[in-house]
N, CA, C and O of each residue as an XYZ file, in Angstrom:
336
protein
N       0.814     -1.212      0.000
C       0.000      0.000      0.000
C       0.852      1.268      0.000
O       0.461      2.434      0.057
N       2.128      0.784     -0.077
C       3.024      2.031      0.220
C       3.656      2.645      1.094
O       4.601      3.425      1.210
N       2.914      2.113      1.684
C       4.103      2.806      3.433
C       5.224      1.827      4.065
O       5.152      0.611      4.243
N       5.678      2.210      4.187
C       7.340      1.468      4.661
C       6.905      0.239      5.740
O       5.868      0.197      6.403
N       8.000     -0.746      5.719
C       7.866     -1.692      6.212
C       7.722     -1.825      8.125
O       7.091     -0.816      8.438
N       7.894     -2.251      8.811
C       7.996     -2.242      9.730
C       9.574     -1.419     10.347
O       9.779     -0.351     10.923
N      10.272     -2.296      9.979
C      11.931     -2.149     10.199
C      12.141     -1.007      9.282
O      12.622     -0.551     10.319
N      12.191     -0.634      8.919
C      12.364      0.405      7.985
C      11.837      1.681      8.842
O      12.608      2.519      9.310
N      10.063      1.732      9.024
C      10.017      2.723      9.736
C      10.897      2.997     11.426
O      11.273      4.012     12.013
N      10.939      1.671     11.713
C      11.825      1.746     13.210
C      13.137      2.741     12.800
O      13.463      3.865     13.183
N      13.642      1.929     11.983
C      15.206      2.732     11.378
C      15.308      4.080     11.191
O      16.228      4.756     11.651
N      14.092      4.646     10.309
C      13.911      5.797      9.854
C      14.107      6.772     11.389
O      15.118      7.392     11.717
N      12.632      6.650     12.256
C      12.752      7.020     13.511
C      14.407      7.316     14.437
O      14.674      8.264     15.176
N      15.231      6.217     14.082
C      16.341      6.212     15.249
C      17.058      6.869     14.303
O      17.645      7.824     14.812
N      17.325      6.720     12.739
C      18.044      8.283     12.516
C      17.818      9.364     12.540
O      18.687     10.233     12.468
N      16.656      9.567     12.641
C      16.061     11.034     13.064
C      16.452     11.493     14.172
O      16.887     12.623     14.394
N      16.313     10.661     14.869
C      16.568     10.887     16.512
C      17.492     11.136     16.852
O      17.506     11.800     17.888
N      19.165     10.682     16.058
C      20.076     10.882     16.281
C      20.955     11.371     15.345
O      22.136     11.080     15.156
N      20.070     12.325     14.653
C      20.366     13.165     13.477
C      21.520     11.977     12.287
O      22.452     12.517     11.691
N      21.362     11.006     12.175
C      22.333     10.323     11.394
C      22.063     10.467      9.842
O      22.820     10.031      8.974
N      20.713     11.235      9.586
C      19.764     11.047      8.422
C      20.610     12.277      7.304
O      20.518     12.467      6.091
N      21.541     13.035      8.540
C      22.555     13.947      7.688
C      23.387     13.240      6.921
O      23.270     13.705      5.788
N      24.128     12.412      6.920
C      25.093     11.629      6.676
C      24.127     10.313      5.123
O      24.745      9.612      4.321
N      23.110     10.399      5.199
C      22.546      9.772      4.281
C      21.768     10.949      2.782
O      20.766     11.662      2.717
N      23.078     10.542      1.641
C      22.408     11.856      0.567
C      21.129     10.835      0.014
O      20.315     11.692     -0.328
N      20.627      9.810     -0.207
C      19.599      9.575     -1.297
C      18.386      8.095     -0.851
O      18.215      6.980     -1.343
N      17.942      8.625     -0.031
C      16.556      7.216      0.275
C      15.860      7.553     -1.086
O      15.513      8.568     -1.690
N      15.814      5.539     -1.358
C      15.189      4.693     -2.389
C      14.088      4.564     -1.739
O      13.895      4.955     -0.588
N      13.017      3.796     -2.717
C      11.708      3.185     -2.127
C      11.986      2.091     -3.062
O      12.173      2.223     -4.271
N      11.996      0.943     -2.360
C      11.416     -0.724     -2.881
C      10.339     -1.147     -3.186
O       9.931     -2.066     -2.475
N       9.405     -0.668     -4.374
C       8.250     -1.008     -4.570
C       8.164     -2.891     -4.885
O       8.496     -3.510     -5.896
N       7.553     -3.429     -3.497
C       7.471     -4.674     -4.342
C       6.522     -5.356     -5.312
O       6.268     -6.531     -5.580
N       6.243     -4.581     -5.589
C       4.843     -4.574     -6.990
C       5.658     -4.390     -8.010
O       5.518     -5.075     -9.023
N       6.692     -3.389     -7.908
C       7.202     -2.664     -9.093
C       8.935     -3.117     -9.673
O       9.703     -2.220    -10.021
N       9.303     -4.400     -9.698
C       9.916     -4.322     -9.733
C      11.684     -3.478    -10.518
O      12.899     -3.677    -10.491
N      10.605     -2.452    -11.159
C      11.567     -1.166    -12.208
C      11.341     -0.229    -11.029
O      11.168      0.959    -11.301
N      11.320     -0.624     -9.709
C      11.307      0.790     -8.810
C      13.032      1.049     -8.526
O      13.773      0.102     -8.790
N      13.630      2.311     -8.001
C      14.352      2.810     -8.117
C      15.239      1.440     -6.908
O      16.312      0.849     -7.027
N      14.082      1.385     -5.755
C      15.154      0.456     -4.750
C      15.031     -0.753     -5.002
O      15.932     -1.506     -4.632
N      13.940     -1.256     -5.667
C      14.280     -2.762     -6.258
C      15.102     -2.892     -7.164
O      15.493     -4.052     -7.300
N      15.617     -1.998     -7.993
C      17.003     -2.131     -8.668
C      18.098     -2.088     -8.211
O      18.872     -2.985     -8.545
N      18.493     -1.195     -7.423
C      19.815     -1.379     -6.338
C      19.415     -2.689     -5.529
O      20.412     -3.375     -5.302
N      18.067     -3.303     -4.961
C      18.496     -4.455     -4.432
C      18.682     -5.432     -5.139
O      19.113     -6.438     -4.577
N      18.528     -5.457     -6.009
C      18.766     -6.677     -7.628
C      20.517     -6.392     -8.011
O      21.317     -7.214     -8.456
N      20.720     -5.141     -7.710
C      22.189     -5.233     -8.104
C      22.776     -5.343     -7.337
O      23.953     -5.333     -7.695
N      22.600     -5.508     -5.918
C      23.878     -5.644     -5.133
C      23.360     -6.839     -3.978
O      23.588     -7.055     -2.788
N      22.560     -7.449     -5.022
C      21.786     -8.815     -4.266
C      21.441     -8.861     -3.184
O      21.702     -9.860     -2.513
N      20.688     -7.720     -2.616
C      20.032     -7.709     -1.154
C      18.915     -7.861     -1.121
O      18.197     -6.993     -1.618
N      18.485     -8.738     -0.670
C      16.636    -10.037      0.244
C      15.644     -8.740      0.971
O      14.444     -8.920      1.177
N      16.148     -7.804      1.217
C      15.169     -7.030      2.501
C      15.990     -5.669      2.413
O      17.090     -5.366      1.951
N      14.503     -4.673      3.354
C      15.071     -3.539      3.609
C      14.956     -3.069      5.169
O      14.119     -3.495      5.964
N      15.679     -2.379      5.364
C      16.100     -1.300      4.836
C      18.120     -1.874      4.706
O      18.883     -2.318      5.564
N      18.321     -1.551      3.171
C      19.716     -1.518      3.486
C      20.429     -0.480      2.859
O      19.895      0.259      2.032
N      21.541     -0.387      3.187
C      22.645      0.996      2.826
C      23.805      1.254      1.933
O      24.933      1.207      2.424
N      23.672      1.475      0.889
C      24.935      1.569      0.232
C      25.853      2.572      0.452
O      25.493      3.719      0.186
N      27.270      2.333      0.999
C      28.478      3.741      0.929
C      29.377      3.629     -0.332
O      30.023      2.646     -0.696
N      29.310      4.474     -0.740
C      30.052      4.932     -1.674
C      31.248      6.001     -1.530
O      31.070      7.218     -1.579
N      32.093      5.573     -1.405
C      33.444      6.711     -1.330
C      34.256      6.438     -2.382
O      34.599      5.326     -2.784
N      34.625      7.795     -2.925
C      35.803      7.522     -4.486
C      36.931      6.884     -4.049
O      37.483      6.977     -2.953
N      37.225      6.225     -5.009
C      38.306      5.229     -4.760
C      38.245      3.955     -4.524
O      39.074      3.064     -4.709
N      36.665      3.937     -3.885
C      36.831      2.946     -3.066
C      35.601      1.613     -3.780
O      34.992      1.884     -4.814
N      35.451      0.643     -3.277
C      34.506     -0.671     -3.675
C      33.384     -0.025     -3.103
O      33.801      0.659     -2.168
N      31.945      0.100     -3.242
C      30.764      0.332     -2.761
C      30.542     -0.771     -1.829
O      30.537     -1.941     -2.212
N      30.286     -0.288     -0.137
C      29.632     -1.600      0.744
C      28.150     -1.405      0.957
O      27.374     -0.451      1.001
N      28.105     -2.449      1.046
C      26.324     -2.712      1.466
C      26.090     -3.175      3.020
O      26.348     -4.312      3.415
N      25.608     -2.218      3.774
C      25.116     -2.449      4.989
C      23.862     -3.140      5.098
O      23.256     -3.187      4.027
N      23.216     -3.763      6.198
C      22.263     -4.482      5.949
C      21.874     -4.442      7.486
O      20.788     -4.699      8.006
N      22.959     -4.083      8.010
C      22.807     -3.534      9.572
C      22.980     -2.402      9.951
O      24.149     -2.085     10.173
N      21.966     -1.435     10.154
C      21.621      0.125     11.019
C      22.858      0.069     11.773
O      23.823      0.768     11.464
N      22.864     -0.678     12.679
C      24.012     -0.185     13.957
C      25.557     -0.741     13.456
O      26.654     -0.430     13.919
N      25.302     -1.466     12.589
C      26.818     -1.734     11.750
C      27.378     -0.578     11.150
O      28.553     -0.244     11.302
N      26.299      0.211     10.272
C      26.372      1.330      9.720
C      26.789      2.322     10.349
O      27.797      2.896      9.939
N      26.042      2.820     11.632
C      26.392      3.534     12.671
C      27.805      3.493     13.396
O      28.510      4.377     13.882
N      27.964      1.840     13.250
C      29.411      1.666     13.798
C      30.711      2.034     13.165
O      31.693      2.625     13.615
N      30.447      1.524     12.001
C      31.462      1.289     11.061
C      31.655      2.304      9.947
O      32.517      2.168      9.078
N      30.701      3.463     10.023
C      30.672      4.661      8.755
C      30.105      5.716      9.304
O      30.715      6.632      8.752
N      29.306      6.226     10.061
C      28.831      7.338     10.573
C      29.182      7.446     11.835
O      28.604      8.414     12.330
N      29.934      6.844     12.663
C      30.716      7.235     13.748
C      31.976      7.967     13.244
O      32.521      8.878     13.867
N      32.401      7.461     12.009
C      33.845      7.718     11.810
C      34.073      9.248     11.180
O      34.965     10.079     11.350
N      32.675      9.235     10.258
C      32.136     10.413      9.710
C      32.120     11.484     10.733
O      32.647     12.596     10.773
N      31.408     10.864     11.498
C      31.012     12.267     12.423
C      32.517     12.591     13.394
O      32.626     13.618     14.063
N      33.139     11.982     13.352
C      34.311     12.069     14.411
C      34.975     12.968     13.780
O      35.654     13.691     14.508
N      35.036     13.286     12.081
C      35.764     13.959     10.832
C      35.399     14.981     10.477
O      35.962     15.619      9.587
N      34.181     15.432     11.215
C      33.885     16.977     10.765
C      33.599     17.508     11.878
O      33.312     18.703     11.936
């Protein structure tokens, strides 16, 4: 019907909360009806089952796919935020 999944809205909420939603430039939507939607194509290309997940992109570097909020938090937006 369109509105975000369960986990997804939880997620959404705790980056808000802890302003992390700065650090994120571009939320997809996974239409699963649609599979030509913008986030069912990134999950077809980087073979991810569920959402909400995260792609980082830094030049130079291999694109990772998070699949864990607090991995993310751990491992890329702690480090971020420690840098500015």
């Amino acid at each position: 019907d369109g509105t975000p999944c369960k986990k997804c809205r939880e997620v959404e909420e705790s980056m808000l909360k802890n302003g992390h939603l700065d650090y994120i430039s571009n939320i997809l939507i996974a239409d699963l009806q649609d599979p030509d939607s913008p986030g069912m194509v990134l999950a077809a290309q980087y073979s991810v089952d569920y959402a909400p997940f995260f792609v980082v992109e830094e030049p130079g570097k291999t694109a990772l796919v998070y699949t864990s909020y607090l991995k993310l938090v751990k491992e890329v937006i702690n480090r971020l935020s420690q840098s500015s």
